[in-house]
LUMRO-956806 format. One record per residue (C-alpha): residue in three letters; residue number from 1; z, y, x. Coordinates in Angstrom, 2 decimals. Layout:
// LUMRO-956806
+-----+-----+---------+---------+---------+
!   r !   k !       z !       y !       x !
+-----+-----+---------+---------+---------+
! Ala ! NUM !       Z !       Y !       X !
...
+-----+-----+---------+---------+---------+
This chain:
// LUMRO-956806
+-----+-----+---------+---------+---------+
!   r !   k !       z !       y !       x !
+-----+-----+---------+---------+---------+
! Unk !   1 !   17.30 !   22.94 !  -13.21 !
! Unk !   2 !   18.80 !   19.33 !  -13.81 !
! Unk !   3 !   15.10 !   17.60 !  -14.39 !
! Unk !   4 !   14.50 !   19.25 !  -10.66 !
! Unk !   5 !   17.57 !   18.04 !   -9.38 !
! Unk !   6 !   16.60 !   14.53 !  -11.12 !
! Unk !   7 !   12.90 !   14.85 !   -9.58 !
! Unk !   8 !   14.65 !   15.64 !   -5.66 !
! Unk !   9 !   17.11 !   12.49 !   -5.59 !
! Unk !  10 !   14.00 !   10.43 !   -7.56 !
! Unk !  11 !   11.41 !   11.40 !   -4.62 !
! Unk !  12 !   14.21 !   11.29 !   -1.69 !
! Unk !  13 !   15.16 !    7.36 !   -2.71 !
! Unk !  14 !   11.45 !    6.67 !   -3.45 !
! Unk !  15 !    9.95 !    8.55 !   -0.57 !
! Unk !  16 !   10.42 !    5.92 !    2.29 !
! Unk !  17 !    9.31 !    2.41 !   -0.56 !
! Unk !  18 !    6.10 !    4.71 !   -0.94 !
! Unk !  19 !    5.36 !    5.69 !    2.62 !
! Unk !  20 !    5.43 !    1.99 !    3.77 !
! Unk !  21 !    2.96 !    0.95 !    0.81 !
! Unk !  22 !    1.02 !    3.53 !    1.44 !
! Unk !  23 !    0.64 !    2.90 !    4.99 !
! Unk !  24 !   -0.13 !   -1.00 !    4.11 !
! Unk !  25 !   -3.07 !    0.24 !    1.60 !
! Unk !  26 !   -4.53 !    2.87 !    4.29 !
! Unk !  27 !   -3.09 !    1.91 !    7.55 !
! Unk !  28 !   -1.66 !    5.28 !    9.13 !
! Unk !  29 !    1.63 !    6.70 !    8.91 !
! Unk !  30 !    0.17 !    9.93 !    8.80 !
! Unk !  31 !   -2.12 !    9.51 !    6.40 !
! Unk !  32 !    0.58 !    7.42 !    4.26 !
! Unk !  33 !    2.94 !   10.26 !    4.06 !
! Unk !  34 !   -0.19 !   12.75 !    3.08 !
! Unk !  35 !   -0.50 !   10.48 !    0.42 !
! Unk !  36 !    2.88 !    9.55 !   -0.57 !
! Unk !  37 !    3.39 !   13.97 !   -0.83 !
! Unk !  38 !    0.12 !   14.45 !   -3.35 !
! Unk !  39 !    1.04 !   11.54 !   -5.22 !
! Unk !  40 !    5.01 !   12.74 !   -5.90 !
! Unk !  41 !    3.30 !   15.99 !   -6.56 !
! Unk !  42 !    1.35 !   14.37 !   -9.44 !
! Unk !  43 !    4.89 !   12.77 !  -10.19 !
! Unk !  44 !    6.71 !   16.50 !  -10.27 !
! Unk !  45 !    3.79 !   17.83 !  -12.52 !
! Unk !  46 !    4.50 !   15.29 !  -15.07 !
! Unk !  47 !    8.43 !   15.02 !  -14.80 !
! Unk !  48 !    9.24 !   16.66 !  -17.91 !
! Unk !  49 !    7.35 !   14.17 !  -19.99 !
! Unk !  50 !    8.07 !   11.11 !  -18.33 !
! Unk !  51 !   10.30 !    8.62 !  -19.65 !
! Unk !  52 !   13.07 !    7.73 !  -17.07 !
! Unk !  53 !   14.21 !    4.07 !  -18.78 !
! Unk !  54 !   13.52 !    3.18 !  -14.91 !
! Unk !  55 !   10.24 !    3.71 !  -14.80 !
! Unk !  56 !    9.87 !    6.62 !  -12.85 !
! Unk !  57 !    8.67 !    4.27 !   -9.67 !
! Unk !  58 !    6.29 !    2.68 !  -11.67 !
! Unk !  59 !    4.27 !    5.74 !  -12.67 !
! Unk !  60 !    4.81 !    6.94 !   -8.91 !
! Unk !  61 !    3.53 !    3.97 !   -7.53 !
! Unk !  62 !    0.71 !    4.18 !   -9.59 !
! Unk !  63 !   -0.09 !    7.91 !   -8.75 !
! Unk !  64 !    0.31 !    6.83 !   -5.10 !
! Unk !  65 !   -2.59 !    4.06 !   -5.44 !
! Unk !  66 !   -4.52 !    6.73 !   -7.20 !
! Unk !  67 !   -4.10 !    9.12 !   -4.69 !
! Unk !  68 !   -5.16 !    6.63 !   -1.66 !
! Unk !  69 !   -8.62 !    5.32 !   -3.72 !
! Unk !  70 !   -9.36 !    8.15 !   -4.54 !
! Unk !  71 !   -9.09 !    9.17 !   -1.36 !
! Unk !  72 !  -11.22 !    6.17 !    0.31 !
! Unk !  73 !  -13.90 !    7.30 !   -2.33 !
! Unk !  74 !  -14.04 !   11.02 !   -0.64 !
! Unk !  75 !  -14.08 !   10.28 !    2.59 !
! Unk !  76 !  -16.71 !   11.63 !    4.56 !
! Unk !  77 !  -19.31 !    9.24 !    6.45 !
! Unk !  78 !  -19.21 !   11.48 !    9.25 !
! Unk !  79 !  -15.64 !   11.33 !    9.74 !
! Unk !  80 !  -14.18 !    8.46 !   12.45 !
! Unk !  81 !  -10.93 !    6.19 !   11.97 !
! Unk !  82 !   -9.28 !    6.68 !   15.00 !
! Unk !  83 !   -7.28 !    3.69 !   17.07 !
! Unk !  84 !   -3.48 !    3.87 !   16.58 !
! Unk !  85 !   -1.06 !    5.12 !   18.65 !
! Unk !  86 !   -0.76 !    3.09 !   21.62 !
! Unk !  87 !    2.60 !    5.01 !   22.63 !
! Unk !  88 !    4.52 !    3.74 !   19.08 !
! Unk !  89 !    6.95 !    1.31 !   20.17 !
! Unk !  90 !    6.64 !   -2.35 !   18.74 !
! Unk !  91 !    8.93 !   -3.65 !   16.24 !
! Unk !  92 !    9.00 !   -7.14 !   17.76 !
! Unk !  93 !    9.19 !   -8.22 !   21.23 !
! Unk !  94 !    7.61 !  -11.54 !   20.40 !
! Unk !  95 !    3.87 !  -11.36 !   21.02 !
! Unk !  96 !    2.34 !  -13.76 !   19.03 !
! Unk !  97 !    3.87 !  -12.31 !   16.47 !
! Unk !  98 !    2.82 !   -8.78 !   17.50 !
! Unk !  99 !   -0.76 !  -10.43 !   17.93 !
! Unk ! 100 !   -0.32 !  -11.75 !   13.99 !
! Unk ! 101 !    0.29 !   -8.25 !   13.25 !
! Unk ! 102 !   -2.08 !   -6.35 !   14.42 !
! Unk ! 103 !   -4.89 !   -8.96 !   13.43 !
! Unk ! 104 !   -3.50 !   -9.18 !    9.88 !
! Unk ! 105 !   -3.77 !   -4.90 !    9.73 !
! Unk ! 106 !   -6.75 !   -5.17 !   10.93 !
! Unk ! 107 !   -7.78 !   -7.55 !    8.58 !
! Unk ! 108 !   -6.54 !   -5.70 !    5.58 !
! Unk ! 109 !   -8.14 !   -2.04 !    6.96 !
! Unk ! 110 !  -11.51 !   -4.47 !    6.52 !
! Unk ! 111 !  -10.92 !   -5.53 !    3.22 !
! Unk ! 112 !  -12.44 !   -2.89 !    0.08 !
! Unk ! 113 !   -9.55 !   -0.32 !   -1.06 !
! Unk ! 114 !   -9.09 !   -2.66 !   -4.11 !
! Unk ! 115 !   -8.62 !   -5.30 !   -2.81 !
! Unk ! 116 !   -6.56 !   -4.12 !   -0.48 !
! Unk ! 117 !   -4.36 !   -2.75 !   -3.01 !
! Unk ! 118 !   -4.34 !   -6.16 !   -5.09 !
! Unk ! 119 !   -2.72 !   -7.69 !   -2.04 !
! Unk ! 120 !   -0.27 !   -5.08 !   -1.12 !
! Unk ! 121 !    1.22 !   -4.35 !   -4.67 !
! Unk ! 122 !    1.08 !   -8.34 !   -5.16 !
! Unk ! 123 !    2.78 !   -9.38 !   -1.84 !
! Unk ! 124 !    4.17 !   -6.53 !   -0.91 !
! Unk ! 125 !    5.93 !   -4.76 !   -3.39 !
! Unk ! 126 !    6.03 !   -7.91 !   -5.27 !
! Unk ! 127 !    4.68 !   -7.06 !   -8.58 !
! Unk ! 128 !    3.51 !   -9.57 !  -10.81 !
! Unk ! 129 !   -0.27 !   -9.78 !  -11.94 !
! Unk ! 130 !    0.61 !   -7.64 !  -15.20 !
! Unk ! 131 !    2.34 !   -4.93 !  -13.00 !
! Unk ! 132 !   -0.58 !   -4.84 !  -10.77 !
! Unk ! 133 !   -2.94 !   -4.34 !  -13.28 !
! Unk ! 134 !   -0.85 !   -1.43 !  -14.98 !
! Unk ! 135 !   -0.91 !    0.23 !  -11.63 !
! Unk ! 136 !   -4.67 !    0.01 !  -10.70 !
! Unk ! 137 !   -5.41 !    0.89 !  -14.33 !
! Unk ! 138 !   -7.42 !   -2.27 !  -14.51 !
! Unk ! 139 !   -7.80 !   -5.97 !  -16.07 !
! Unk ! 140 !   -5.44 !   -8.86 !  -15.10 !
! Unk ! 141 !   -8.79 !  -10.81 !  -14.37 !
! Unk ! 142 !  -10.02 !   -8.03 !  -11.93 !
! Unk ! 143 !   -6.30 !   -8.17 !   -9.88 !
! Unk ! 144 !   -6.92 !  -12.09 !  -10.28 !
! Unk ! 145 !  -10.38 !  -12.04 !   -9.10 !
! Unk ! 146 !   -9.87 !   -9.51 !   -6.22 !
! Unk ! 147 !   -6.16 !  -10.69 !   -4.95 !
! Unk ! 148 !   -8.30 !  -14.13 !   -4.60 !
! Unk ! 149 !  -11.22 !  -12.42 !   -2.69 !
! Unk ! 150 !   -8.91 !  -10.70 !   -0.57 !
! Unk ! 151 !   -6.65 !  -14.14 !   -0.06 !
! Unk ! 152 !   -9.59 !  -15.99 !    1.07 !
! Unk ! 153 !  -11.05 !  -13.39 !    3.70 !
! Unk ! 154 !   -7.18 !  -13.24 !    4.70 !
! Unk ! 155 !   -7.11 !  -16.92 !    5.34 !
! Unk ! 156 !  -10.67 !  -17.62 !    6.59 !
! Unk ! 157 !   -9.23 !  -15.17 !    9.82 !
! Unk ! 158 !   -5.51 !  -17.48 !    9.71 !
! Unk ! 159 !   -7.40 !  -20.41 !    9.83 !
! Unk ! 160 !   -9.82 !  -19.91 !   12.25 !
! Unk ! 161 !   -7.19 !  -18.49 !   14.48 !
! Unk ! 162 !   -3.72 !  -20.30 !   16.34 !
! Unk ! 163 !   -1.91 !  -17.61 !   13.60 !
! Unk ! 164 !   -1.97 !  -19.37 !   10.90 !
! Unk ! 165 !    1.82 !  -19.85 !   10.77 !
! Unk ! 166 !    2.21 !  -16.05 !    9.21 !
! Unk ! 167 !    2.24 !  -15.60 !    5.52 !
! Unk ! 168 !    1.76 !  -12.69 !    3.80 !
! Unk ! 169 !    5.18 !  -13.00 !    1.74 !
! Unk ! 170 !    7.44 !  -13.18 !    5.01 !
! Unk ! 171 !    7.41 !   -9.23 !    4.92 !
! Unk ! 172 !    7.23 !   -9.13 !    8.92 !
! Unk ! 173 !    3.50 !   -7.47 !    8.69 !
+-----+-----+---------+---------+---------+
């Protein structure tokens, strides 16, 4: 009974960290909190033998990127993306901001699930190269080499664009 009661304050402090990099890596709330539920049920199924010297995020974080590739990988051809919720309100009132926003999601829905993961657990959770690599069960080169593919697509649209101004560590994306 205490590892559940461990496991239910673990996944109600995580829950929120996990929807918001979930949503950064896939792009809709929805579909973030689908995720973020199979991968703390991956989490619950291996409780009892993790290790809780505080890395109980780590491993969930790393379930949750496994859960949203493979995910990407399963997705059926036939099946359509649909445009998000027009009636959501807007964080910001300021609309080149708003503008930078939306064109930066965009952006990142273009970029390849990898990638796309490189730059979210790199910029946005702030993990460091190492960390990264851990968590996409990969090299340190391949996080290298596709953080810098993904950079460079990332500013390619900046530059081209009067939105170059935003950077991707300001956390207002």
């Amino acid at each position: 009974m205490r590892d559940e009661d461990e496991f239910v304050a673990f996944a109600q402090g995580a829950r929120d960290r996990l929807r918001r990099t979930a949503y950064l890596m896939c792009g809709d709330w929805e579909r973030a909190a689908d995720h973020v539920q199979d991968a703390l049920i991956r989490v619950y199924v291996a409780w009892p033998r993790l290790t809780r010297a505080g890395r109980e995020y780590a491993y969930a974080r790393r379930a949750l990127v496994s859960v949203v590739l493979d995910h990407t990988r399963r997705r059926s051809s036939t099946e359509l993306v649909v445009a998000a919720d027009p009636r959501r309100p807007a964080d910001l009132d300021v609309a080149e901001l708003v503008s930078a926003r939306a064109t930066l999601l965009q952006v990142m829905a273009e970029l390849p699930p990898r990638q796309r993961a490189c730059v979210v657990l790199r910029y946005f959770d702030d993990l460091s190269v190492a960390d990264t690599a851990r968590a996409l069960g990969c090299s340190e080169g391949t996080v290298k080499s596709q953080t810098a593919r993904a950079l460079d697509r990332l500013r390619s649209v900046f530059e081209d664009s009067s939105l170059g101004e935003l950077t991707l560590g300001s956390g207002k994306w």
